[in-house]
C-alpha positions in Angstrom: -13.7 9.9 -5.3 -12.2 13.5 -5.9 -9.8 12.9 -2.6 -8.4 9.7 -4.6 -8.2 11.0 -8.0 -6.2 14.4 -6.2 -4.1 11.6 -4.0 -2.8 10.3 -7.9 -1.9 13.9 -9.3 0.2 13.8 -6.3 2.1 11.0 -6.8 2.2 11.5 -10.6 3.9 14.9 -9.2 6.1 13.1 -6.9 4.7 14.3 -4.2 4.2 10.8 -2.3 3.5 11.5 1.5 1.2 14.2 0.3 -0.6 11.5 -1.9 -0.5 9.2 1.1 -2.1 11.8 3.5 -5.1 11.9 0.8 -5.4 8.4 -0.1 -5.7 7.9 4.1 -8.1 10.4 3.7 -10.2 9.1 1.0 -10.6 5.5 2.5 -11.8 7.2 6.0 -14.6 9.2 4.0 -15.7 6.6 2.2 -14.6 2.7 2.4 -14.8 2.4 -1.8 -11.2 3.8 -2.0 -10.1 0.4 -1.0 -10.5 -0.9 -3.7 -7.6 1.2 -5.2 -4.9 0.2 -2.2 -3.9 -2.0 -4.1 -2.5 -0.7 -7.2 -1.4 2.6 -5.1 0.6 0.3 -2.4 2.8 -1.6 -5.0 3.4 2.2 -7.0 4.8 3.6 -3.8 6.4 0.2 -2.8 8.0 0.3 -6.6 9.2 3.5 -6.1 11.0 3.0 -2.6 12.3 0.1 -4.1 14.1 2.1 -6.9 15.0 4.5 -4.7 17.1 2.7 -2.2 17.7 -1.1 -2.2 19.7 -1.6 1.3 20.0 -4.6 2.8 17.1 -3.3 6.1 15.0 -2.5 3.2 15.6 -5.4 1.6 14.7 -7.4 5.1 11.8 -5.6 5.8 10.2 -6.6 2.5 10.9 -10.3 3.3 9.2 -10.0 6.7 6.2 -7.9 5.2 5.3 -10.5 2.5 6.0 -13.4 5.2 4.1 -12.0 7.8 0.9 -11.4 4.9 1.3 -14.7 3.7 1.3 -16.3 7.2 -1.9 -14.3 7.6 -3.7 -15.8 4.8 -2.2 -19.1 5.4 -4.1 -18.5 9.2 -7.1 -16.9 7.4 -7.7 -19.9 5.2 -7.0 -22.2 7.8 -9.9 -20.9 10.6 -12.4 -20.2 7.8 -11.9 -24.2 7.1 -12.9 -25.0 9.9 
C-alpha cells in the first residue's frame, strides 16, 4: 500500500514516469493495487491529453478504446456461450 500511496505524491508532484515506475511496482508486490489502475490510468491519460492533442495522439486513443471495446464485446460473447 505505501508503494501506491508514494506512486500519487509523485504524480501530485508531476513527476509521472516516476509515479508509473511505482504504481508497476506496487501491482507486482501485491495484486490489490489494481484496484486503483483505474483512476490512475485516466489521471495520466488526462494529463497527456492536455498536454499535447496531435492528430497520432488523437488516433491512438480511437484505436485503444476500439481495440478495449472489441475485447469486451469478444469477452461477453465466449462467456455466453
Amino acid at each position: 500500500m505505501a508503494l501506491v500511496v508514494w506512486s500519487l505524491v509523485a504524480l501530485r508532484s508531476g513527476r509521472e514516469l516516476t509515479a508509473s515506475a511505482l504504481f508497476c511496482l506496487a501491482v507486482a508486490f501485491k495484486q490489490m493495487a489494481l484496484y486503483f489502475s483505474p483512476a490512475f490510468f485516466f489521471y495520466l491519460l488526462g494529463r497527456s491529453w492536455q498536454q499535447t492533442r496531435s492528430p497520432l495522439c488523437v488516433f491512438a486513443f480511437t484505436a485503444g478504446v476500439a481495440k478495449f471495446v472489441l475485447s469486451a464485446l469478444l469477452l461477453a460473447q465466449r462467456a455466453a456461450r
